[in-house]
C-alpha positions as CSV (number, residue, x, y, z in Angstrom):
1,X,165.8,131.2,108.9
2,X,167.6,127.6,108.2
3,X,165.9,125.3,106.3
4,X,165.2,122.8,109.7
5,X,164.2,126.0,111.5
6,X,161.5,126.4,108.9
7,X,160.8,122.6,108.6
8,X,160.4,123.1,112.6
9,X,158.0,126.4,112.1
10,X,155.5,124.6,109.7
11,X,155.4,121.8,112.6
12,X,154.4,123.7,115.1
13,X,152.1,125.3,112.8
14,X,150.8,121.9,111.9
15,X,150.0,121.0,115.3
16,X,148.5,124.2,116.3
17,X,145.8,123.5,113.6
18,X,145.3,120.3,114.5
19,X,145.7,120.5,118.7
20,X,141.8,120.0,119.0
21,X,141.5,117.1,117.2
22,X,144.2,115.5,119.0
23,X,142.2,116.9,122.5
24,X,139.6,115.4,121.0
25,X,140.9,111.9,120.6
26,X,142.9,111.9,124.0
27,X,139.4,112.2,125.7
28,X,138.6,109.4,123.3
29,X,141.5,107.0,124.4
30,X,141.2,107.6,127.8
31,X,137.1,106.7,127.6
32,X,137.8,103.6,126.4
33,X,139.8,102.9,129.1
34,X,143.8,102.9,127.4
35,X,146.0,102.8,131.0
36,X,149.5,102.8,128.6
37,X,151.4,105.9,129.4
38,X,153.5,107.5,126.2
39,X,157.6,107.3,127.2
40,X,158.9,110.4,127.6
41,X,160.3,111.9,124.4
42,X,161.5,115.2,125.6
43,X,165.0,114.7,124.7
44,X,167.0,114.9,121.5
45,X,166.1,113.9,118.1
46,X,168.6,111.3,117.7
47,X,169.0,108.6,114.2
48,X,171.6,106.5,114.5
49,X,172.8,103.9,111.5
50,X,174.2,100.4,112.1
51,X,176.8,98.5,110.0
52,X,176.0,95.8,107.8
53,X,175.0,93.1,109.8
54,X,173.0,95.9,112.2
55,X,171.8,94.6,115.3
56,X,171.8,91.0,116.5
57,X,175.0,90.5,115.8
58,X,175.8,89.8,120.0
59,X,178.7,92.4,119.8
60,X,179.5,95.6,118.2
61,X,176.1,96.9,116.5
62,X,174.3,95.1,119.6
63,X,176.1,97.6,122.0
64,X,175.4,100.2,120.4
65,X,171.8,99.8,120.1
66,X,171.6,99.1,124.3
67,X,173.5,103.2,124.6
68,X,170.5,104.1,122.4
69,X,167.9,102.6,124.2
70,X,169.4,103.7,127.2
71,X,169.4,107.1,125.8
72,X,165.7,106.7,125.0
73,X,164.9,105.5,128.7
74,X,167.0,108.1,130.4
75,X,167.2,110.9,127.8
76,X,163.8,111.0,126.7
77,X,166.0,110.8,123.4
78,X,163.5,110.6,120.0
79,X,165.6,108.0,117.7
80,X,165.6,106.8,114.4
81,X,167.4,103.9,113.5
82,X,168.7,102.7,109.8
83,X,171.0,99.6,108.9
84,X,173.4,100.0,105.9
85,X,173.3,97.2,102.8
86,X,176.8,97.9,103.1
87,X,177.3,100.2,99.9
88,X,178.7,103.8,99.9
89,X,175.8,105.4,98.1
90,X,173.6,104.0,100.4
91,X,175.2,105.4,103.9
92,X,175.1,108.3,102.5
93,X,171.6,108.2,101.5
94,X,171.0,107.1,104.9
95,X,173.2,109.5,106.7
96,X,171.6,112.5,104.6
97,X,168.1,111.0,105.1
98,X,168.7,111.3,109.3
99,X,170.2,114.6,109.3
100,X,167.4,116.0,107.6
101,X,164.7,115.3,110.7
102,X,167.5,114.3,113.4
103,X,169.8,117.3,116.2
104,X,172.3,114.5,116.4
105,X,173.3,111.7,113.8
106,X,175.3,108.7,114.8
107,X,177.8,106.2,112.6
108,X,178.6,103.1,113.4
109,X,181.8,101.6,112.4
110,X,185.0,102.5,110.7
111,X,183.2,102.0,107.0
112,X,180.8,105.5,107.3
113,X,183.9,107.8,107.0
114,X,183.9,109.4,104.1
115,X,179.9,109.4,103.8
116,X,179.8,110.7,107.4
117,X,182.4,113.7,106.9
118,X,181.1,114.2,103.6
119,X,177.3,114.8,104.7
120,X,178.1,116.5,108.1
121,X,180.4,119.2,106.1
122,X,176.7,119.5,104.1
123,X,174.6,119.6,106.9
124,X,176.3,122.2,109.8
125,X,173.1,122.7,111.8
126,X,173.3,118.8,112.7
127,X,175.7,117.3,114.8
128,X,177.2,113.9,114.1
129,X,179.3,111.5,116.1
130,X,181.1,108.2,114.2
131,X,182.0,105.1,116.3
132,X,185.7,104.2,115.4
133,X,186.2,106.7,113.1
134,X,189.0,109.0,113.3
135,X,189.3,112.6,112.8
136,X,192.4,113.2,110.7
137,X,192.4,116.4,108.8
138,X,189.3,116.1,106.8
139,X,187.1,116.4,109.9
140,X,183.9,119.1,110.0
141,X,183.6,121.1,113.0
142,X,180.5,119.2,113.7
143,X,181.8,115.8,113.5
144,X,183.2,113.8,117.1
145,X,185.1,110.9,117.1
146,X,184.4,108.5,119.2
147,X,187.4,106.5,119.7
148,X,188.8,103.0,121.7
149,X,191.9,101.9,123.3
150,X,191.0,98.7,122.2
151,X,195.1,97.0,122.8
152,X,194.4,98.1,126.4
153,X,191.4,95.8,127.1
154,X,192.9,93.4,124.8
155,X,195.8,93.3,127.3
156,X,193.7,92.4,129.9
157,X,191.8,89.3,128.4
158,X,195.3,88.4,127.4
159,X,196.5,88.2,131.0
160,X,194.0,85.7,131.5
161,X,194.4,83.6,128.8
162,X,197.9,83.4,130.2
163,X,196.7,82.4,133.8
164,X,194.1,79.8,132.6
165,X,195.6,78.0,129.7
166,X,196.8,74.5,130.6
167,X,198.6,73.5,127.2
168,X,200.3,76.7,127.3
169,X,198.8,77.6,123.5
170,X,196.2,80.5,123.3
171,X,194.6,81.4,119.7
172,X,193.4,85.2,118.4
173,X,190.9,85.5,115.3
174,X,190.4,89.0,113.5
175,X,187.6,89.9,111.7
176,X,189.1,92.0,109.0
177,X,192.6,92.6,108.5
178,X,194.2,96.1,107.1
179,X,191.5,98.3,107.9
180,X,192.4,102.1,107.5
181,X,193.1,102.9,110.8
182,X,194.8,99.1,111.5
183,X,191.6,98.2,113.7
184,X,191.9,94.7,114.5
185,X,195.4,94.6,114.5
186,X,195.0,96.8,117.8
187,X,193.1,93.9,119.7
188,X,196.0,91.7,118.8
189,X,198.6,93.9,119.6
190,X,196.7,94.0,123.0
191,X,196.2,90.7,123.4
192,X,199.4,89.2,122.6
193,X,200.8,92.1,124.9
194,X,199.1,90.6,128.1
195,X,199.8,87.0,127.5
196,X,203.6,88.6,127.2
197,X,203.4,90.1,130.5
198,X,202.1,86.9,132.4
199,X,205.0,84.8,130.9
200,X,208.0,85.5,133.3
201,X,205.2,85.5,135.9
202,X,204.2,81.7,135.5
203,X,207.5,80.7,134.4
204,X,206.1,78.9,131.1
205,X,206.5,79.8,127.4
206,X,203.0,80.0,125.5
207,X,202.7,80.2,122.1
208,X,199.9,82.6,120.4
209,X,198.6,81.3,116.9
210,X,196.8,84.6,115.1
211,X,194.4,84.3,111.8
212,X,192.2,86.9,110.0
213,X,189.1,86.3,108.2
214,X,189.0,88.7,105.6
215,X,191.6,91.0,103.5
216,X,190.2,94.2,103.6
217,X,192.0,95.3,100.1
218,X,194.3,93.3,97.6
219,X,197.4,94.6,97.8
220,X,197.6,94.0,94.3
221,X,194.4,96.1,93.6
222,X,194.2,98.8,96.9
223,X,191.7,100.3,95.4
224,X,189.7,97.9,94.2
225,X,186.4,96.6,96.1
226,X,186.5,96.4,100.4
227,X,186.0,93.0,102.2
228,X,184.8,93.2,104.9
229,X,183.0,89.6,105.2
230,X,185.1,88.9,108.1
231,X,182.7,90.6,110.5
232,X,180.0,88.4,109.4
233,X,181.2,84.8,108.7
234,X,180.6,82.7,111.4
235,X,181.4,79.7,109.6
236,X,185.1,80.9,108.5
237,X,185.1,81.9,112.5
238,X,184.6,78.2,113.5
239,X,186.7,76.7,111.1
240,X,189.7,79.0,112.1
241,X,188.7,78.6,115.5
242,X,188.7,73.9,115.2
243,X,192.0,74.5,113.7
244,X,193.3,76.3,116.7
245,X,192.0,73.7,118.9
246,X,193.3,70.9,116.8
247,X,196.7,72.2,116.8
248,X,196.4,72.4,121.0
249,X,195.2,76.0,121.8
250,X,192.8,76.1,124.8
251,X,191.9,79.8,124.9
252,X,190.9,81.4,121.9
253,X,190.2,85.2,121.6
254,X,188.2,86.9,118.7
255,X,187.5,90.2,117.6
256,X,185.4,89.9,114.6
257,X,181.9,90.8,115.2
258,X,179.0,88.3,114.6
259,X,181.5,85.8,113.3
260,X,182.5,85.3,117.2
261,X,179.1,83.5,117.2
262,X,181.4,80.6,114.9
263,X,183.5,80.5,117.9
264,X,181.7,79.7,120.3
265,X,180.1,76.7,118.8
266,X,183.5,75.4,118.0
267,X,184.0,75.1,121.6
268,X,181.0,73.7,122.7
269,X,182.0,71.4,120.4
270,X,185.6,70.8,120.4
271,X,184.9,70.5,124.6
272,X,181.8,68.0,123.9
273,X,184.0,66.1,122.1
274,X,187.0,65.7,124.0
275,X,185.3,65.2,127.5
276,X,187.3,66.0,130.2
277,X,188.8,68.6,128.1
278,X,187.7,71.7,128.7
279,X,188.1,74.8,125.4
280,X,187.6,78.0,126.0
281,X,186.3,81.5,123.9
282,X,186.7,84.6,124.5
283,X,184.1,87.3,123.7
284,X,184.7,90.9,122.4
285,X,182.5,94.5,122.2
286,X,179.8,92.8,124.6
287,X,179.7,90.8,127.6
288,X,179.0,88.1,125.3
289,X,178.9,85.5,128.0
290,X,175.3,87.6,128.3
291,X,174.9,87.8,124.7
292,X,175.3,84.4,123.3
293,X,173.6,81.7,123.0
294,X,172.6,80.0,126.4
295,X,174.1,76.7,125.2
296,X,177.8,78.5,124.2
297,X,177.8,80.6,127.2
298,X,179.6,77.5,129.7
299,X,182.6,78.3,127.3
300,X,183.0,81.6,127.6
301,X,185.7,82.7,129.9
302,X,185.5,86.5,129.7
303,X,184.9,89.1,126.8
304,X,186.9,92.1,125.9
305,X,184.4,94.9,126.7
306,X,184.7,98.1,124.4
307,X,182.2,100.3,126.0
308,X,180.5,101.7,123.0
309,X,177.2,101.7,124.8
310,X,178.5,104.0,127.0
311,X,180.2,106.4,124.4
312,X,176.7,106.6,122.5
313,X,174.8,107.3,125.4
314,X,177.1,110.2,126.6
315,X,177.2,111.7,123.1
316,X,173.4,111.6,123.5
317,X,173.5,113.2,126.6
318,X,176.1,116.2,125.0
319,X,173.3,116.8,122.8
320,X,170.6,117.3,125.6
321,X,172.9,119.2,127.3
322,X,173.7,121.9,124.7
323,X,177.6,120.3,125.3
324,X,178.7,118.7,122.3
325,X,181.7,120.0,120.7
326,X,183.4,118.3,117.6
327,X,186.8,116.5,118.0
328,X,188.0,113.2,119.0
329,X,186.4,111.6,122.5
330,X,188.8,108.6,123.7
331,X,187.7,106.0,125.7
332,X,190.2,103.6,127.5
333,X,191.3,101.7,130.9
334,X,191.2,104.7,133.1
335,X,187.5,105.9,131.8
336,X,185.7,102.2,131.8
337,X,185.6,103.1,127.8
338,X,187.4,99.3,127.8
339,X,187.7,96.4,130.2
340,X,187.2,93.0,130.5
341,X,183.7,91.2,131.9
342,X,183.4,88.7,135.1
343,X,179.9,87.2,133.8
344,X,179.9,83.4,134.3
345,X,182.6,83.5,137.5
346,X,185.1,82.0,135.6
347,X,187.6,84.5,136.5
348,X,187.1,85.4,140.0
349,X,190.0,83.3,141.2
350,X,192.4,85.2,138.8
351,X,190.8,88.9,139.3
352,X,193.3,90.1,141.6
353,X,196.0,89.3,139.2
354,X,194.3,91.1,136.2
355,X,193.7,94.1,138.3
356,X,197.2,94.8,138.8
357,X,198.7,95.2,135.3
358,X,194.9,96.9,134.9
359,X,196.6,99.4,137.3
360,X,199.7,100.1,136.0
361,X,198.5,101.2,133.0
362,X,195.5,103.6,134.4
363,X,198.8,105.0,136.2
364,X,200.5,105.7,132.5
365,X,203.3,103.2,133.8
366,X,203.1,100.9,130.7
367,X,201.8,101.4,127.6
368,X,200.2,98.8,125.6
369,X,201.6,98.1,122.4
370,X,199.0,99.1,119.8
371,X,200.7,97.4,116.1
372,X,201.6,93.7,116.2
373,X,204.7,92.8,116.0
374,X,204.1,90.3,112.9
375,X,201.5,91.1,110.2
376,X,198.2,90.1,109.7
377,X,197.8,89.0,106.0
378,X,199.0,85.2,107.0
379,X,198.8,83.2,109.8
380,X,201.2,83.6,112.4
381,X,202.7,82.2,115.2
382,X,204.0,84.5,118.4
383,X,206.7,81.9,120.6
384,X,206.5,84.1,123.6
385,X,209.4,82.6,125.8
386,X,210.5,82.6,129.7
């Protein structure tokens, strides 16, 4: 007999001793007249750990709560959630904590792979699934991956920065750059990519000016301490972003998690400013358009939508299933794992020409360029010409 088995055992003993007293206070509930009905909880045990800034953050953490609580609605799923302090020891704690009481624990973010591998190799009657973290070689048997195409829904926000701008310069802000698997760098790759594809089409150059907010190591020390502030410095978000606008971009893109929220207000403000000229943002992870604040949300011309509220609800449902395997589970273009959002109508009169480069690449006709062509460490400017 496992040890959860047995954990399990003395729980059903538990509530075999104590079934009448809980008869006995049902009868007591329902005297007084209590007309709220318990959700169903017939599903998985599920705990599922944010990253540092955990949810509120309008983007990455944020989606992945609404899978979960889809999961609970739908599922009948029994979760418990945890938000890292952002220190190895303690996602492990965390991690371990889960798997003790949990069929199924989740990761989210690049950040939990070592602790994630490292408890699931501990802990083989648990499954565990990690957002954005890869398999490589290392991977337990019980361990998915749960894996974006993020350069392909990059591409797409990047066709319509291409179509909208009017001074022909479009911005991108990354959270972190030089993350072990080169995450960021895949949503510039993406988006640069698209605004490429629309040049000869409009018969303009457009220039692309790229910045990152954090280093995630010193190259001088690799192994030194991890930075990865960028994800959570709204305030380095909006200065990077004024600067963009200053220098004459229109459109600015970001993929840096709650720092977008920096974004945004630079061009509410920037726009306010000016008058008749109109900035724009645009949102990643979330349809932040519905995410943000109500007074941002004018400026919001589309978000790049990485659907990891879908990939943690059908990990859920794997579990419920008696379906989930190990291994790595993409999610791209031609499974809605990535996309672009409409929310605001700002877009509509451009959809038809985003959907077409959309279908080439469901079609495996053109593949989207997943490493930038400059690096990430400076600033950088991409002269994309007729």
């Amino acid at each position: 007999m496992t040890g959860k088995t047995l954990r399990r055992t003395l729980r059903l003993n538990t509530l075999v001793l104590i079934a009448p007293l809980a008869l006995f206070l049902s009868f007591a509930l329902l005297s007084c007249g209590n007309e709220n009905d318990s959700p169903d909880e017939s599903g998985p045990r599920v705990g599922i750990v944010y990253d540092t800034v955990g949810k509120g953050d309008g983007s990455f953490n944020d989606s992945a709560y609404e899978g979960i609580k889809r999961a609970k609605e739908e599922l009948g799923a029994v979760v418990s959630e945890e938000t890292t302090d952002g220190t190895e020891s303690n996602r492990e704690d965390l991690l371990q904590s889960l798997a003790d009481d949990n069929d199924l624990v989740i990761a989210v973010g690049f950040s939990f792979e070592n602790s994630i591998k490292k408890v699931a190799a501990a802990n083989p009657d648990t499954n565990f699934a990690g957002i954005d973290i890869l398999q490589r070689e290392n991977a337990p048997a019980n361990f998915a991956s749960l894996v974006f195409n993020e350069a392909e829904g990059s591409f797409l926000v990047g066709v319509a920065a291409a179509l909208v701008t009017g001074t022909s310069k479009v911005g991108f802000i990354g959270g972190v750059c030089g993350t072990p698997d080169r995450l960021i760098e895949k949503f510039e790759a993406g988006f640069v990519s698209g605004v490429l594809a629309m040049v000869k089409g409009i018969n303009r150059n457009i220039e692309v000016e790229t910045a990152y907010l954090s280093q995630f190591s010193d190259p001088q020390n690799p192994d030194g301490p991890h930075d990865i502030s960028g994800f959570f410095s709204p305030d380095k978000a909006k200065e990077a972003a004024e600067g963009m606008f200053r220098n004459g971009s229109d459109i600015v893109f970001h993929a840096s998690g709650g720092s977008g929220a920096g974004l945004f207000e630079a061009a509410r403000e920037f726009s306010e400013q000016q008058g008749n000229s109109k900035v724009w943002a645009i949102g990643v992870d979330s349809d932040q358009y519905n995410t943000a604040d109500e007074s941002v949300r004018e400026y919001i011309l589309t978000s790049m939508l990485k659907r990891v509220d879908t990939a943690v609800y059908n990990i859920v449902k794997t579990q419920r299933d008696d379906e989930f395997s190990g291994g790595t589970v993409n999610h791209d273009l031609a499974n809605d794992g990535v996309g672009y959002a409409a929310s605001g109508g700002f877009v509509d009169d451009i959809r038809e020409l985003i959907e077409a480069p959309k279908a080439f690449i469901v079609r495996d006709l053109f593949d989207v360029p997943t490493v930038p062509v400059q690096g990430c460490r400076e600033p950088q400017i991409y002269n994309l010409r007729y």
